[in-house]
N, C-alpha and C positions, 0 to 999 in steps of 0.2 A: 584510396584514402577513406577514412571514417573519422566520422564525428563524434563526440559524445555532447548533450546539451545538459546541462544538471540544474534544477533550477534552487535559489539560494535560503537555505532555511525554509523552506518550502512553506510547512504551515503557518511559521511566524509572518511568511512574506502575503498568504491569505489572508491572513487577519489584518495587516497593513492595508491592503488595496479598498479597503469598505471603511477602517478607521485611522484616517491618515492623521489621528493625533495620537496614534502609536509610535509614529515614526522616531526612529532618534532615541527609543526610551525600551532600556529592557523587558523584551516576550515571550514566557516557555507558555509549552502547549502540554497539559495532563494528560494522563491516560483514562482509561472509563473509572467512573468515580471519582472523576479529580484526586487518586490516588499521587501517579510518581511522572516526575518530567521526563517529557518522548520527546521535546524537541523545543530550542533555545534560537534565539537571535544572537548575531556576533555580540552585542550589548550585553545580553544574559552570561553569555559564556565569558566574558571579559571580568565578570561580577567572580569568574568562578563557580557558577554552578554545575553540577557535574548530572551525565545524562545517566535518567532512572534513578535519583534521590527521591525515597519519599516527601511530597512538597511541604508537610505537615511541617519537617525538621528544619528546613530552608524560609518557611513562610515570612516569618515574623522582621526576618533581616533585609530579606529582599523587597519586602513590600517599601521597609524601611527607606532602601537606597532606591524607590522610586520606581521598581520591577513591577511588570503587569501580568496574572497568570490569566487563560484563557482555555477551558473547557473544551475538550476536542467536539472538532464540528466536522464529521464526516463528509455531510453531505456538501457542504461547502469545500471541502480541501478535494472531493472525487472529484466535481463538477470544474474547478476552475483547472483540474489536471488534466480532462477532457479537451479543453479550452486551448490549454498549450500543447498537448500530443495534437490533435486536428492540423493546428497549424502548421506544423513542425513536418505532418508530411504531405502538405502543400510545396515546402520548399525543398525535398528531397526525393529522390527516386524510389527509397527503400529506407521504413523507421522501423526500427526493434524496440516498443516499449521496454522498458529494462524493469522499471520500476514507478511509483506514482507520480516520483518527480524527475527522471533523469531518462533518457532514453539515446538508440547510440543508431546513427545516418550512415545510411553507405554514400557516398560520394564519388564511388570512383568515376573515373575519366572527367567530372566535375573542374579538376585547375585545369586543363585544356582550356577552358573555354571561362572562368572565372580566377579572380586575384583569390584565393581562400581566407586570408585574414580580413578582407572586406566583408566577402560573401557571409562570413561568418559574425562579423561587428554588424552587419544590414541585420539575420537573424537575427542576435541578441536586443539589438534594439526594437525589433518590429515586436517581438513577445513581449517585452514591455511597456510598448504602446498600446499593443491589444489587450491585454490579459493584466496587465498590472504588477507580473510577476517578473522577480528578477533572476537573470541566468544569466549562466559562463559557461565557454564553449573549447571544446579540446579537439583539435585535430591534428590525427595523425595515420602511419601509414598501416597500423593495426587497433584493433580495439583497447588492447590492455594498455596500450602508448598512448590511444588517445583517452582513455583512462587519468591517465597521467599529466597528461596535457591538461585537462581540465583542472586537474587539481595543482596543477602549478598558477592557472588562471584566476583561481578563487584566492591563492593565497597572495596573487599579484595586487589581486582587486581588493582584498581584506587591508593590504599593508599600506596602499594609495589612499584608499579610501573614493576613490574614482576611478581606478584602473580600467584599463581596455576589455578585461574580464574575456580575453580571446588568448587562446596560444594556439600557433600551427607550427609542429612540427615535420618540416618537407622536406629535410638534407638529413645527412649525415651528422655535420656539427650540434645541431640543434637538439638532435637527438642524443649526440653523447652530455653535452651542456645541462639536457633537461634530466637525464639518468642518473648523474653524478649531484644533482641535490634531491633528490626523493630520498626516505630513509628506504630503507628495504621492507618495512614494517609496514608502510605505504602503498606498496607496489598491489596491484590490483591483484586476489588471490593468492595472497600471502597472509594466514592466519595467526594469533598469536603464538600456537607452538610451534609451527614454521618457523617465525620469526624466532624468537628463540634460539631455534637450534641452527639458525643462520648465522647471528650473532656470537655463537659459541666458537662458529667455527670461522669467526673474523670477519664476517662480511655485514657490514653496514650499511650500505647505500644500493641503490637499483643497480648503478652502472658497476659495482662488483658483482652484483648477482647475478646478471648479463654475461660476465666473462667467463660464469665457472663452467666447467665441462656437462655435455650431455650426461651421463651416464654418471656425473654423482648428483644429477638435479633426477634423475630417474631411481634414484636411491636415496634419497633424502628428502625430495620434495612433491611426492605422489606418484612414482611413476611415469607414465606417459603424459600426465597432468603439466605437471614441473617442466618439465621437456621444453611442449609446447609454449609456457610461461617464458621462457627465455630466448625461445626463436621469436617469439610476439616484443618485447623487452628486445631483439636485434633489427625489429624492424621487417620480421615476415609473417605473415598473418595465414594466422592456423583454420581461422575462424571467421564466420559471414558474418551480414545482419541478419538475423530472421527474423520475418514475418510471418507470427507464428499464426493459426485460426484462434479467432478470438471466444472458439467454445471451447470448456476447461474440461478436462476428464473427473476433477471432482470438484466439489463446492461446498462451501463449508455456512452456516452462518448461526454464529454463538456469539456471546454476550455476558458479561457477567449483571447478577441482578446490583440495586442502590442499596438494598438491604435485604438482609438474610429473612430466605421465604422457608416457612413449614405449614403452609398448605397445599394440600393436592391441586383444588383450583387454581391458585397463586401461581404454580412451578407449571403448570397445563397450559395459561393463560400465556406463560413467556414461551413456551416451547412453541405454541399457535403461534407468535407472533413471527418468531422467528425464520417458521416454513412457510409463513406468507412470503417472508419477504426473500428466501429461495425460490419458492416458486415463480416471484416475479423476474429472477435473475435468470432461471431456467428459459422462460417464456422470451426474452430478451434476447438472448442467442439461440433460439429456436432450439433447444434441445430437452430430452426426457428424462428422466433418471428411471433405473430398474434399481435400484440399492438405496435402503437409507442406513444412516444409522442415526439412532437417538442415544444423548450421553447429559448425566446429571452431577454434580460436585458438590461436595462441602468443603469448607472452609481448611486450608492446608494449614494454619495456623493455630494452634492450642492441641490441646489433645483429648477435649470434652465436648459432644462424642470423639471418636478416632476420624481424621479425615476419611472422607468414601467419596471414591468416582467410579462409576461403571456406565457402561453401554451396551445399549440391543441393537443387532443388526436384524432388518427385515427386508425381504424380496418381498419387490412387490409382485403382483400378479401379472401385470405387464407397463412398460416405460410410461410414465406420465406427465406433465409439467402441470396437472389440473391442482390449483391450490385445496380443493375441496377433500378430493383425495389424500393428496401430500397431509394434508392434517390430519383423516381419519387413523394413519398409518400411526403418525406421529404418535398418538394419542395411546395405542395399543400398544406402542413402545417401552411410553415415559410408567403405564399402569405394569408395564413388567419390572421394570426400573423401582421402582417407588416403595420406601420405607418409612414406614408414619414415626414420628420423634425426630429426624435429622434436620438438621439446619441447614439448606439450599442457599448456595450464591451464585453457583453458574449452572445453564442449559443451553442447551443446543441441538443443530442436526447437522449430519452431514451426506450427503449424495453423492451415490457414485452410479458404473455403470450407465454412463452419459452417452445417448445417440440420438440422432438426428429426430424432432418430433414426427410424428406419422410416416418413419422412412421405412419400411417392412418392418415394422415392427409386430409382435409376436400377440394375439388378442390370447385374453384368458379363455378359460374354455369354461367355467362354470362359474365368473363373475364378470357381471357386464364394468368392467373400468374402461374400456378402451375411450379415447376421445372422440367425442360425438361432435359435428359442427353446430349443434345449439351449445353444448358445454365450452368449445373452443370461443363462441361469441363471447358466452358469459364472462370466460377469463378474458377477455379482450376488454368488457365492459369494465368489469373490474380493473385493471390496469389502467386505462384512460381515467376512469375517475380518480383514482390513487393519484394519477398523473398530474390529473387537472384540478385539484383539491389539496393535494399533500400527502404523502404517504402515511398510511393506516385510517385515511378518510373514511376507506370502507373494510369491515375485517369479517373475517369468521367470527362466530359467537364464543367463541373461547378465549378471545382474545380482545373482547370488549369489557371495562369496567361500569360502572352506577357514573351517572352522567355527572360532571364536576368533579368527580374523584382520578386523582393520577393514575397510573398505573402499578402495580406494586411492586411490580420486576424491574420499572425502569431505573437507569442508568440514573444516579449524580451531575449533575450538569450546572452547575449554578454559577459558574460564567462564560455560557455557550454563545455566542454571540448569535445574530439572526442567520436565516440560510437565505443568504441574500441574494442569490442566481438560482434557486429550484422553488420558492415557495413565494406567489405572489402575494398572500399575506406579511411578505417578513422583505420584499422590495427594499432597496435603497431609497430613503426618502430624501429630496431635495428641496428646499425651501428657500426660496426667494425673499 
């Protein structure tokens, strides 16, 4: 058996747990810049707002019917997603993070020994006594079923308004019952021109899509892909949990800027900022990068100048997590990149070529990079204090402005609420 846990609105449901006079009253979460809605409460979506409208177009109505927007707060929506995956495999043998808020439990031989619609109601309740956040739970005797299962839970839980927010499917019946109201449109890994060409050809619902033959889901629905989707959809499971290593083969970390940059320093200062904070993500799962690449944008929108993105890829001389380095690279990058007159609104790096830090790794032969144990300190130093201060407490010099002045690269945020579990300046305060 497998579980899947999802948890509800996710980021709307972070912004709840710190301002419980959110509750009850419509909340989308913006994208960087407070540009377009990434994410609605059942409230918000009740209103009708549709996900990825510019909020500029929506603003004026929604505020109107009492809608609250909310400035994505990364560091608060990782942190409290932390908080629920932890626990989540405390109470299972085996968790497959899926995603930031849903992840899927192996269980097997599990109902032996436990009732599963309890074991599963205990979970959902214990993650919202812990964590503040709320989730519905699907189990069933494959992933894509228990896929499904869950989302018959939410929409149990949506239409109560108190529901059990639990389905187990463990028979036969339950399983034909639960297939015959999914649309097929629904069905986990069914895309919309799948769907589409599902519907064309009369099948509407899961529990039709479950009946058709192997061999026209291997010609219409990916191949051996499709196949598998329907013995999964019969109740046989193709596919494990995995537990995967939680070091990435690449790592990405880009941003778009608040407002369009044309200076060198300006567009340097964001590209520093942003390898600081790879390098810290490197150092984290103890691994190196040998590859970077540096990539710059202009605005896709008008045609004065022409949009321009490009990117330089560089080898470094040997794998490093050292943020000092990671910059100097950077930096020889962004200057091959760089044309004076354009108008900057995103930068970034990205790292590949990821292995293990100090694992044989290959030293340069005619530049000293390799990592030294004073320079390992140092980045140790630096990350405690990042840690214990707030991130970017301490930076490269490329990446520092004139004291009291913002940043110029940074982000829109003007209603980001505090980071109320990673920065002890921005604590929950309680008052008596």
């Amino acid at each position: 058996m497998f579980g899947l846990v999802d948890c509800n609105t996710f980021y709307a449901s972070c912004e709840r747990v710190f301002r419980p006079e959110l509750e009850g009253r419509p909340v989308v979460v913006l994208s960087n810049n407070d540009g377009c809605v990434v994410a609605r409460s059942q409230e918000a979506k009740a209103l009708g707002l549709k996900m990825g409208v510019p909020y500029f177009q929506v603003k004026e109505e929604y505020e109107r019917r009492g809608g609250v927007a909310c400035s994505s707060n990364y560091e608060l929506y990782g942190d409290m997603s932390r908080r629920v995956m932890w626990y989540l495999q405390q109470r299972a043998p085996a968790v497959e993070i899926y995603s930031i808020d849903e992840a899927f439990l192996d269980l097997h031989g599990m109902q032996q020994h436990f009732d599963l619609v309890g074991w599963a109601s205990d979970v959902r309740g214990s993650v919202r006594q812990r964590t503040g956040i709320p989730v519905c739970v699907g189990v069933a005797p494959t992933k894509t079923l228990a896929k499904l299962a869950n989302r018959l839970a939410k929409l149990a839980n949506q239409m109560a308004n108190s529901g059990s927010g639990v389905v187990v499917l463990d028979d036969e019946e339950q399983r034909r019952e639960a297939l015959a109201q999914v649309a097929v449109e629904d069905v986990w890994g069914v895309g919309y021109r799948s769907a589409a060409k599902l519907h064309t050809a009369g099948i509407r619902t899961a529990a039709q899509l479950a009946g058709v033959g192997d061999a026209w889901a291997r010609k219409n629905l990916g191949g051996v892909v499709g196949a598998r989707m329907l013995h999964e959809l019969r109740g046989f499971p193709c596919s494990s949990v995995t537990v995967e290593d939680e070091a990435r083969k690449s790592l990405c970390c880009s941003r778009s800027f608040g407002q369009v940059l044309t200076r060198l320093e300006d567009v340097a200062g964001a590209v520093a900022t942003r390898t600081m904070r790879a390098g810290e993500k490197l150092r984290a799962q103890g691994m190196a990068a040998r590859l970077m690449t540096v990539f710059i944008e202009t605005s896709r929108y008008g045609n004065t100048p022409p949009p321009y993105s490009f990117s330089a890829q560089l080898t470094l001389p040997t794998a490093t997590d050292d943020t000092l380095v990671l910059a100097g690279w950077a930096r020889r990058g962004l200057e091959r990149l760089w044309r004076p007159g354009m108008r900057y609104v995103k930068a970034g790096i990205v790292l590949d070529g990821l292995e293990r830090a100090g694992a044989n790794q290959q030293a340069a032969l005619f530049a000293d990079t390799a990592r030294s144990p004073e320079r390992a300190k140092l980045m140790g130093a630096l990350d405690a204090l990042n840690k214990r201060y707030g991130g970017g407490a301490v930076r490269v010099g490329a990446a520092v402005t004139t004291a009291g002045q913002q940043e110029p690269w940074g982000m829109k945020r003007g209603a980001k609420s505090p980071a109320f579990t990673t920065k002890w300046g921005e604590l929950w305060q309680v008052r008596c």
